[in-house]
C-alpha positions as CSV (number, residue, x, y, z in Angstrom):
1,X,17.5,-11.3,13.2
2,X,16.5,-7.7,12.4
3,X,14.7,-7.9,16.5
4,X,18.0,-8.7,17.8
5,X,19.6,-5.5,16.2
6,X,17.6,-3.3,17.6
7,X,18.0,-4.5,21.2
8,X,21.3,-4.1,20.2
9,X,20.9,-0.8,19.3
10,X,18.7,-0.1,21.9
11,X,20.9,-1.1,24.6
12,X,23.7,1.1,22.6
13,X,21.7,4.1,22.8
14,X,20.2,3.7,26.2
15,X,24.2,3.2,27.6
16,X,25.6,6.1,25.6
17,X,28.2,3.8,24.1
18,X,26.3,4.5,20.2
19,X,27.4,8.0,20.9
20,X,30.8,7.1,21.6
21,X,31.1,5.0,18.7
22,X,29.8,7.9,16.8
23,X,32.6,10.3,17.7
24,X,35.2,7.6,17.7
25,X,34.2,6.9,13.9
26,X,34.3,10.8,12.9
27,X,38.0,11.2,14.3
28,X,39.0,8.3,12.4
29,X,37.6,9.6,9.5
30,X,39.1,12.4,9.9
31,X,42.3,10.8,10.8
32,X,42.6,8.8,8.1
33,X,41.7,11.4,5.6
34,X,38.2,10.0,4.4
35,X,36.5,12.8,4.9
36,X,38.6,15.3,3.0
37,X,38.3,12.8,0.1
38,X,34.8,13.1,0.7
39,X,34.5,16.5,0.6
40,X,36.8,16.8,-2.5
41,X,34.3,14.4,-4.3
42,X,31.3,17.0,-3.8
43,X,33.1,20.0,-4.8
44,X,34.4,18.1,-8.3
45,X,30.6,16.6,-8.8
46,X,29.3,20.0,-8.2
47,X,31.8,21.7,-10.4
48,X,30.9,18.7,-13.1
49,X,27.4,19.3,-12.7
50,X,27.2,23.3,-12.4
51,X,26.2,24.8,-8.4
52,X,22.8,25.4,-9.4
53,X,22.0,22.1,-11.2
54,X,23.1,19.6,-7.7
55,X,21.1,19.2,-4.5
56,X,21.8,17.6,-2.0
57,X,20.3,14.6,-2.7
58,X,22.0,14.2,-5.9
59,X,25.4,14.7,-4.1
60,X,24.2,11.8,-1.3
61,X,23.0,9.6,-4.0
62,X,26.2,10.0,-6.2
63,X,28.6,9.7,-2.7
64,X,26.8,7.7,-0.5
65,X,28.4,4.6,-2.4
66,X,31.5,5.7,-3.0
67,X,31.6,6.7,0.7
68,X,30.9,4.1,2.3
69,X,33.3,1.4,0.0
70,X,36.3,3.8,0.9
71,X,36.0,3.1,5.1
72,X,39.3,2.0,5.4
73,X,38.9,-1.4,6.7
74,X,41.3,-1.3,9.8
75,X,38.1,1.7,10.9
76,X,35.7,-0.6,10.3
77,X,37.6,-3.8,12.6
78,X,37.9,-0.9,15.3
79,X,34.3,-0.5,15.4
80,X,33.4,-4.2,15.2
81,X,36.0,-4.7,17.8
82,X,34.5,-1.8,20.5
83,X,31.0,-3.3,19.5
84,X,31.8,-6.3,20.1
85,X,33.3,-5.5,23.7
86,X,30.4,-3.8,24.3
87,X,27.8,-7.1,23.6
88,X,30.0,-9.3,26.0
89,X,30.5,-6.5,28.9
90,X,26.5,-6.4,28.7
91,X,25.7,-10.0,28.0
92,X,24.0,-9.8,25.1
């Protein structure tokens, strides 16, 4: 399973269509306001926490989860949908 991803992801890289994916997810984010949330979650953990007592990975450890369980989901179907257009269009 794992060898079939990466083709997969080599194929997505070698057509330039992972980089498209990319940007397509960071508008969304944007779009949909995740990343402000984001943001705002740093600033309060740092404020909790005290500027010089957070690095950065603190801030991914303590985000990273929270992060990545607020994707709205109709972001996440878009994704799967362009990927999956992208598997058939190649035949893979």
């Amino acid at each position: 399973m794992q060898e079939a991803f990466e083709i997969i992801n080599v194929k997505l890289m070698e057509s330039g269509e992972k980089e498209r994916l990319m940007e397509l997810l960071r508008e969304r984010l944007i779009e949909c306001g995740w990343k402000d949330e984001m943001k705002s979650l740093c600033r309060a953990y740092v404020k909790k926490k005290g500027r010089n007592n957070v690095t950065l990975d603190d801030l991914i450890y303590v985000i990273t989860p929270k992060g990545r369980a607020s994707v709205p989901d109709s972001v996440k179907a878009e994704l799967l949908q362009r990927i999956r257009s992208f598997l058939v269009s190649t035949s893979l």
